[in-house]
C-alpha distance (Angstrom), angle and dihedral (degrees) to the residues before:
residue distance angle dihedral
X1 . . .
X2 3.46 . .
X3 3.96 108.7 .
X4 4.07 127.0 -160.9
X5 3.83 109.8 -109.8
X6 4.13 98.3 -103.5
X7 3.99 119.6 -153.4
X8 3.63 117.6 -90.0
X9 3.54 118.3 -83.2
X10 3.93 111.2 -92.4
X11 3.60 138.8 169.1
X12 3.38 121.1 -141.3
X13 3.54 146.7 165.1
X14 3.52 110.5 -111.6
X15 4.24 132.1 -158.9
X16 4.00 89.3 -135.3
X17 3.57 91.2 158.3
X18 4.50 132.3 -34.9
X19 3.56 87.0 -96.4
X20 4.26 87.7 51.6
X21 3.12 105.7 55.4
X22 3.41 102.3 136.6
X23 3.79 95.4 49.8
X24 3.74 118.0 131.4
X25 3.67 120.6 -153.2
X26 3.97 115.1 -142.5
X27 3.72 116.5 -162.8
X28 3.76 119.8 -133.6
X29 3.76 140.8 -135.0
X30 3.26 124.9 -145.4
X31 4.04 123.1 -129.1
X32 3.48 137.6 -178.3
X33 3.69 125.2 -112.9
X34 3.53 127.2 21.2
X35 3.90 105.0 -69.5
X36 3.58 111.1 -162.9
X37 3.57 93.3 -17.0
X38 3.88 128.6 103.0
X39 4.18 110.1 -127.8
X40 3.45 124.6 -108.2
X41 3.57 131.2 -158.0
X42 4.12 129.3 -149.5
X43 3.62 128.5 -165.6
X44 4.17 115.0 -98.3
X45 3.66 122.8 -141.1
X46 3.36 133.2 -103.3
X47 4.04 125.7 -165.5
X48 3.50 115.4 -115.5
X49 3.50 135.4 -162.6
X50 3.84 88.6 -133.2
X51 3.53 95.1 58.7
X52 3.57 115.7 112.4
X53 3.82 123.2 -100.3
X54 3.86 87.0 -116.6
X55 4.25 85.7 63.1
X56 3.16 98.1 34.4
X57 4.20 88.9 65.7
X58 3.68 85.9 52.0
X59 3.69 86.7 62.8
X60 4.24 123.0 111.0
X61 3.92 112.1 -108.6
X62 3.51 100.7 -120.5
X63 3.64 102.4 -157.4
X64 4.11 101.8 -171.7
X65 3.95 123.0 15.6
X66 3.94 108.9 -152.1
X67 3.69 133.0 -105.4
X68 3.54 139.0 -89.9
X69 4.05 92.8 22.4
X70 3.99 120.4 119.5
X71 4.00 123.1 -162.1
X72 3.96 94.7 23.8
X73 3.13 120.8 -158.3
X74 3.80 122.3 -169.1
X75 3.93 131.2 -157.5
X76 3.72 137.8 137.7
X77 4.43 135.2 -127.6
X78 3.40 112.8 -134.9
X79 3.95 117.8 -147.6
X80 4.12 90.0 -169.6
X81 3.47 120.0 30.4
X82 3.71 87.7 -179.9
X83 3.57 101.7 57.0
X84 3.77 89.8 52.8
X85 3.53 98.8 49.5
X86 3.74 85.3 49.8
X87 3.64 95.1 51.8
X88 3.78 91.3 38.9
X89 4.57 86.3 54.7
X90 3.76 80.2 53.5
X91 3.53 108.3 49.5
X92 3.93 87.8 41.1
X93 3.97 106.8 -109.3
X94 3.56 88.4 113.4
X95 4.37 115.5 50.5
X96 3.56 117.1 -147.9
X97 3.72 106.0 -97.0
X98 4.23 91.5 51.7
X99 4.53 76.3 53.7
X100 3.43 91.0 55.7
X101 3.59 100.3 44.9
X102 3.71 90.4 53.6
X103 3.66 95.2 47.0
X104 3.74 90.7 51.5
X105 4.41 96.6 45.7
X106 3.54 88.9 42.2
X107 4.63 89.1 39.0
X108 3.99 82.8 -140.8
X109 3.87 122.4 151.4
X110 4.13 110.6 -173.3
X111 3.47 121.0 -134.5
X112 3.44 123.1 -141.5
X113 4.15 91.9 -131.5
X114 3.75 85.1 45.9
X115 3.41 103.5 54.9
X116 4.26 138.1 36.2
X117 3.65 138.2 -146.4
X118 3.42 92.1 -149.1
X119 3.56 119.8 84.2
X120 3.87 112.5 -89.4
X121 3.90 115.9 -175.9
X122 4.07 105.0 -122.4
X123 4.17 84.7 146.1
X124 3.81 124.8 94.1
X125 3.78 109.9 -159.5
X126 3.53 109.9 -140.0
X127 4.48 128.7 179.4
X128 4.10 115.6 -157.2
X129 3.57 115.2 -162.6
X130 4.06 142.8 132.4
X131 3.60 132.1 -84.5
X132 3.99 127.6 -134.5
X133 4.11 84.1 -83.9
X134 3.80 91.6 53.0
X135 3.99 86.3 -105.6
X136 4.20 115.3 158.3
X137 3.81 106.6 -118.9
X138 3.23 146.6 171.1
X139 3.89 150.2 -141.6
X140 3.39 119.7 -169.8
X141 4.03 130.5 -164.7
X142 3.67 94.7 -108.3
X143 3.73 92.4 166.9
X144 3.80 101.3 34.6
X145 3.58 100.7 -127.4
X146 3.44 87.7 121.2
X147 3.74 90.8 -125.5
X148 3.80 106.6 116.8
X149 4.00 95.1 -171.3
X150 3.26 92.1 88.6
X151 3.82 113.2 44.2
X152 3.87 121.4 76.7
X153 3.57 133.4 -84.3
X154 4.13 119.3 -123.5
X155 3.57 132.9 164.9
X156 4.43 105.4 -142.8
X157 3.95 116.3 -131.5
X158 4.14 105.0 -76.4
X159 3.84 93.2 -138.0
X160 4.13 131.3 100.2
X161 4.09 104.7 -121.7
X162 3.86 87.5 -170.0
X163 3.84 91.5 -135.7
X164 3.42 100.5 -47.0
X165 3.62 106.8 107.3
X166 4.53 104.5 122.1
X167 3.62 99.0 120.3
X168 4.13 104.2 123.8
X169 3.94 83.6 -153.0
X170 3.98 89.8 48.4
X171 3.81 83.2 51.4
X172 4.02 98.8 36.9
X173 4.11 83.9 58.5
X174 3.61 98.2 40.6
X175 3.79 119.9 22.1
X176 3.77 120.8 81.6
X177 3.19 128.1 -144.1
X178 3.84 125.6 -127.2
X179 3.45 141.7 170.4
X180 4.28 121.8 -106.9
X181 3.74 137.9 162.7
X182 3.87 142.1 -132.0
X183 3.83 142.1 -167.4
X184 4.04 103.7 -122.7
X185 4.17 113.1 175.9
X186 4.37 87.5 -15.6
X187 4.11 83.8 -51.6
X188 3.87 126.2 125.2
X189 3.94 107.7 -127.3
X190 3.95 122.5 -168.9
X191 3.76 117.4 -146.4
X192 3.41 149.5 155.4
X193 3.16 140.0 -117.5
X194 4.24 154.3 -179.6
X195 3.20 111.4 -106.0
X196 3.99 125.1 -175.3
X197 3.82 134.3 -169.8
X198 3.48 132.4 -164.1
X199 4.23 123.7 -161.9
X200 3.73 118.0 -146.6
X201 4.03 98.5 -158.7
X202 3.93 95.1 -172.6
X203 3.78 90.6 54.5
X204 3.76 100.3 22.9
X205 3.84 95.9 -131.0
X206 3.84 130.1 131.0
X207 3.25 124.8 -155.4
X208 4.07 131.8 -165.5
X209 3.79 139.7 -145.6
X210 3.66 129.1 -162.1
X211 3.97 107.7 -137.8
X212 3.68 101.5 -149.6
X213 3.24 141.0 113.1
X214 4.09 132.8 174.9
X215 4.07 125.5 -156.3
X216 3.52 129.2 -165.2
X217 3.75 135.4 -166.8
X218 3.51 144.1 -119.0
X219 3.59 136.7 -173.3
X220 4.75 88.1 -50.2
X221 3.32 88.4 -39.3
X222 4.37 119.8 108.5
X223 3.53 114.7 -147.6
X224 4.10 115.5 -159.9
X225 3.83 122.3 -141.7
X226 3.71 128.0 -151.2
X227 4.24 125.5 -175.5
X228 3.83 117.4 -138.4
X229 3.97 91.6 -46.6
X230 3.59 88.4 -49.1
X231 3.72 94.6 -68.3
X232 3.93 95.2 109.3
X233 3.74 136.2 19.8
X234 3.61 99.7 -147.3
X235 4.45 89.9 107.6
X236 3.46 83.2 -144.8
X237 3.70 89.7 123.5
X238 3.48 115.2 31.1
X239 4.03 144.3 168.4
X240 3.62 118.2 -166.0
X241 3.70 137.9 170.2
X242 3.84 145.7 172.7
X243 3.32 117.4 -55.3
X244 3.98 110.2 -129.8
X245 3.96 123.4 -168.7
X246 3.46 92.3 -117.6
X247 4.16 90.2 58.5
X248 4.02 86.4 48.2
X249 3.63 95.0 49.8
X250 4.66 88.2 56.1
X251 4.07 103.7 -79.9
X252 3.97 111.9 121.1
X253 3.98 123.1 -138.6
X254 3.87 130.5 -104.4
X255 3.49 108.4 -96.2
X256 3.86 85.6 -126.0
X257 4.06 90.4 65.6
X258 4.07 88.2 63.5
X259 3.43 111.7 105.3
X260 3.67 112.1 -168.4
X261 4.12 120.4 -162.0
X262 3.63 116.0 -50.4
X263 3.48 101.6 28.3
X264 3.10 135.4 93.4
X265 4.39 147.1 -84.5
X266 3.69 130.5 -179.0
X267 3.88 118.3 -139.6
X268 3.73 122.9 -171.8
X269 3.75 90.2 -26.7
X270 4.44 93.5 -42.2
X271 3.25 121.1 113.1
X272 4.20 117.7 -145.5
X273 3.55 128.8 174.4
X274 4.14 111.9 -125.4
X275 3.96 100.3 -125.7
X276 3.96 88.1 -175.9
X277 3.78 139.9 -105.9
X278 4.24 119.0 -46.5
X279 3.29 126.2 179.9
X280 3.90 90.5 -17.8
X281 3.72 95.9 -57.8
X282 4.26 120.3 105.8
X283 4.14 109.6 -124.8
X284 3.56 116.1 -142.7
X285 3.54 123.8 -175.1
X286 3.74 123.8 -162.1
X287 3.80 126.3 -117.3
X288 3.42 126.1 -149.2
X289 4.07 94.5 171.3
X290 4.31 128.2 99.2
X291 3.70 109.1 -111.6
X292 3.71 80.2 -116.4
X293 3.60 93.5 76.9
X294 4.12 95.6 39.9
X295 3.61 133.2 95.7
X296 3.90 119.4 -140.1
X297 3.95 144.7 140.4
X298 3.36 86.1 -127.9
X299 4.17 129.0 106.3
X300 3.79 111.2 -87.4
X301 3.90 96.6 19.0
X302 3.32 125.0 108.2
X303 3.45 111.4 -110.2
X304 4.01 130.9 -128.8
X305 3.42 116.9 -78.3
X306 3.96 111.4 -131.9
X307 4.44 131.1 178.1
X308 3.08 128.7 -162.3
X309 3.74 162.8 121.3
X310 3.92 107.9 -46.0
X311 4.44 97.7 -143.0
X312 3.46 120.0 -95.1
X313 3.84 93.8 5.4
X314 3.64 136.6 82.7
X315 3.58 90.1 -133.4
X316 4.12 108.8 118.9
X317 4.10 107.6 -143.3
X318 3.86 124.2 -153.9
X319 3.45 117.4 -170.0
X320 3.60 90.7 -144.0
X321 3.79 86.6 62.5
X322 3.75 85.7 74.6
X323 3.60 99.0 60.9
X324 4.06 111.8 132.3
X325 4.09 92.5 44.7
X326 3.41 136.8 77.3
X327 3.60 106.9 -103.6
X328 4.01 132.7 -166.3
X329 3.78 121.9 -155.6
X330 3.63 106.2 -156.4
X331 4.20 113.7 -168.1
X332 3.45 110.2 -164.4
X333 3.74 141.8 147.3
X334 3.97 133.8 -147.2
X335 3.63 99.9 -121.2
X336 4.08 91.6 45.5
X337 4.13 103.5 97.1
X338 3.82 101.9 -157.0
X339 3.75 92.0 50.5
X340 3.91 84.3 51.2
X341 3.55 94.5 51.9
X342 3.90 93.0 45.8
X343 3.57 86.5 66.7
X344 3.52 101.9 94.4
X345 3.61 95.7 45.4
X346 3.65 91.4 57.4
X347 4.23 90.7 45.9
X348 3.67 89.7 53.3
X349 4.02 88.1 46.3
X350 3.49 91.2 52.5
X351 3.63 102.4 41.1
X352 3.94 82.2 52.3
X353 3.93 98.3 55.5
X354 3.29 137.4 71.4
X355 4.33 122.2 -105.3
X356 3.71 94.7 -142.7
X357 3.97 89.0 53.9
X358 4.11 110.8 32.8
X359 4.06 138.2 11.9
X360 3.23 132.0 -171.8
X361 4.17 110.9 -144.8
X362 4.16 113.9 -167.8
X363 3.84 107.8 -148.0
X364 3.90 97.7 -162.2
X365 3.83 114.6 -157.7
X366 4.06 135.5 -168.0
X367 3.69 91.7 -3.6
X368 4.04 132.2 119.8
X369 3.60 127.3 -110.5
X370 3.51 99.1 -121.8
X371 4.13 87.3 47.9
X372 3.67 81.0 50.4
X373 3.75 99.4 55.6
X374 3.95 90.5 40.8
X375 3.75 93.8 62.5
X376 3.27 101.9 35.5
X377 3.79 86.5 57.5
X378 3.52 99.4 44.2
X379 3.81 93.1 43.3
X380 3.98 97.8 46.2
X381 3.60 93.9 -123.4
X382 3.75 100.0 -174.9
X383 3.84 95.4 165.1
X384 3.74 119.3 92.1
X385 4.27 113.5 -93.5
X386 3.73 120.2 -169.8
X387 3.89 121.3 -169.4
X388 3.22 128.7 -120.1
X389 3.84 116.7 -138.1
X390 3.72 146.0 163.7
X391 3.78 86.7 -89.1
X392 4.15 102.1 55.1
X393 3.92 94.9 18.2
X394 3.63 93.0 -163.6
X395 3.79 88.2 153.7
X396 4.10 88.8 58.6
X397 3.98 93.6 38.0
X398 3.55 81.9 56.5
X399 3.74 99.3 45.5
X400 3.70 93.3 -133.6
X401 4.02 107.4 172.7
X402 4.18 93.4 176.5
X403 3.99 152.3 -8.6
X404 2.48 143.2 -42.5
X405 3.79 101.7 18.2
X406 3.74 119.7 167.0
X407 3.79 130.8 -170.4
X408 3.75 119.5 -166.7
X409 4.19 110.7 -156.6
X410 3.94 127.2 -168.7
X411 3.68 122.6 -132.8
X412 3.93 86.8 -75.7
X413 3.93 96.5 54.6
X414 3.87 88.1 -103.9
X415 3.86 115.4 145.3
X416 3.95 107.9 -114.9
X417 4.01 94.2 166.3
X418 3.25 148.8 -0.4
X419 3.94 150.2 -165.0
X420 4.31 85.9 36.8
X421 3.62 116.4 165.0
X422 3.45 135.9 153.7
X423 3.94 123.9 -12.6
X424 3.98 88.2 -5.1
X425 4.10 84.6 55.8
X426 4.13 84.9 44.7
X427 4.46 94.2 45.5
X428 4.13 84.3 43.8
X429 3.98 96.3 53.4
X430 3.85 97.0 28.4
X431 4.32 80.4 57.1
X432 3.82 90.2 44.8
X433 3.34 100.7 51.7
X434 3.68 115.7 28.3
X435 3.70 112.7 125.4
């Protein structure tokens, strides 16, 4: 694939802020494929009739659908949600109270470098319909022209691959590629890039990956990039972590190695907190702190320290209170189905353990009280749960981006695992705790 020539790789001290002085911005370079990373796949949209009239002029004008399809449906995928709501504030689909409500749930400040007011094509037009043997296929804009008569029809492979889609031949076979654009340095660039779909028969739902990583480098060290799981490419949320030989040569990391924004990465013996992705160049800033006195959802950091309001009780919890037992912080919401179905694992865990040694504490998130009280009554949730809410925001202290997430702490409040469930969660505690 044919790339756009990038800037040279520089490192630089960068103003990100007073208090970030010493923050050094680290270009990146795109790839293709998913590197060390495991894919990830997002939902696409669809147009609806009962979307509102403020969506629907958000839409893409489509301006042929293609041939030999019957029940079309049209819709788009969106590589940057950001840049379209920016463009969308602009143009004056979006007023300026919905702008600043978005900024603040997604905690996103545009640039001017990072972002135009010209239109910039992060949308793939896409048309679902049947063939003559009542198949589900579909066309995508390859091209971006947002004529879909002329690019081909293919039908994606109709099976779940769990995340494990790298192969380049799995790719080569399946993946399409199409044509997007990005805002590098206040400047329009035109790309390409992999995309892949997969088709859910049972539930009639696709769902698309961007394969792409970027890396970038500093000092000998090679730092790997990942975009929102793969789902966007806006690097507005993105993990990253060392890049090993063994990852560069096909193996894929453990998902404890990630280390999201905020947290923290150790290079040639410094440790820098990862402050994200702007304007296409990674942000490091230099640490000069132990662990011992840093906060972090990742394993051996301290975590947060949170108090408040166990639910339903008057009782006021302090996680600090808990110090001298194993504890497990469990963040989970009502509506999310695995954490719903790890339930009785962790009730038979609990029953099964002794108070004075282990807890369990369920940090519910975006979830109503009443939905609250429903499953913790029909589950038998007999372990203290404490909300999170706009007022304590635990869950954004914590940096949790989805459920279940669950953070296994030592007698000191140090992470010593995470992501635990079922027998793993049983193995862990039975090793912990035998006599």
């Amino acid at each position: 694939m044919k790339k756009t020539p990038l800037i040279a790789l520089v490192c630089f001290t960068l103003n990100v802020t007073s208090a970030q002085e010493n923050a050094i911005k680290l270009p990146i370079t795109i790839h293709d494929g998913y590197g060390p990373f495991y894919s990830g796949f997002g939902a696409i949209t669809k147009y609806e009739e009962s979307q509102t009239e403020d969506a629907k002029k958000m839409r893409l004008k489509i301006s042929q659908l293609p041939q030999g399809l019957t029940d079309i449906t049209t819709g788009e995928i969106e590589s940057n949600y950001y840049q379209s709501m920016y463009l969308e504030y602009i143009n004056g689909n979006l007023d300026t109270t919905e702008f600043e409500s978005l900024k603040l749930d997604m905690n996103w400040s545009p640039d001017s470098l990072g972002y135009s007011k010209l239109p910039v094509k992060t949308k793939i037009a896409f048309a679902i319909g049947k063939n003559a043997d009542g198949e589900s296929q579909m066309v995508l804009d390859a091209n971006n022209n947002l004529d879909l008569s002329d690019d081909p029809i293919f039908k994606s492979p109709q099976k779940a691959q769990n995340g494990t889609i790298n192969d380049a031949e799995y790719l080569k076979e399946y993946g399409v590629s199409v044509k997007y654009e990005y805002v590098k340095n206040g400047l329009i660039v035109q790309d390409e890039v992999t995309l892949l779909l997969n088709f859910f028969e049972s539930f009639n739902l696709y769902l698309a990956s961007f394969a792409q990583y970027a890396t970038a480098e500093l000092g000998e060290t090679t730092i790997a990039i990942n975009s929102s799981n793969s789902v966007n490419l806006s690097y507005n949320n993105v993990n990253i972590m060392v890049y090993t030989d063994s990852m560069k040569n096909g193996s894929k990391t453990d998902h404890e190695k990630i280390i999201r924004e905020e947290e923290y990465i150790e290079i040639e013996g410094q440790l820098y907190q990862s402050k994200g992705v702007i304007n296409r160049a990674l942000i490091l800033l230099p640490i000069d702190q132990p662990k011992a006195n840093l906060y972090s959802t990742q394993i051996g950091f301290k975590t947060h320290p949170f108090k408040d309001t166990i639910v339903n009780q008057d009782t006021v919890l302090a996680l600090s209170d808990l110090k001298g037992k194993y504890v497990l912080l469990d963040f989970w919401a009502t509506w999310c189905s695995p954490c719903i179905q790890e339930m009785p694992n962790l009730k038979k865990v609990y029953d099964q353990t002794d108070r004075s040694e282990f807890e369990i504490i369920g940090i519910v998130c975006d979830s109503q009280d009443d939905a609250i009280a429903t499953a913790m009554g029909t589950h038998d949730m007999t372990w203290p749960q404490v909300k999170s809410t706009e007022l304590n925001q635990i869950k954004e202290v914590y940096n949790i981006t989805g459920y279940p997430t669950v953070l296994l702490l030592d007698h000191d409040g140090v992470i010593i695992a995470k992501g635990l469930r079922g027998k793993d969660l049983e193995e862990k505690l039975n090793e912990l705790l035998k006599p």
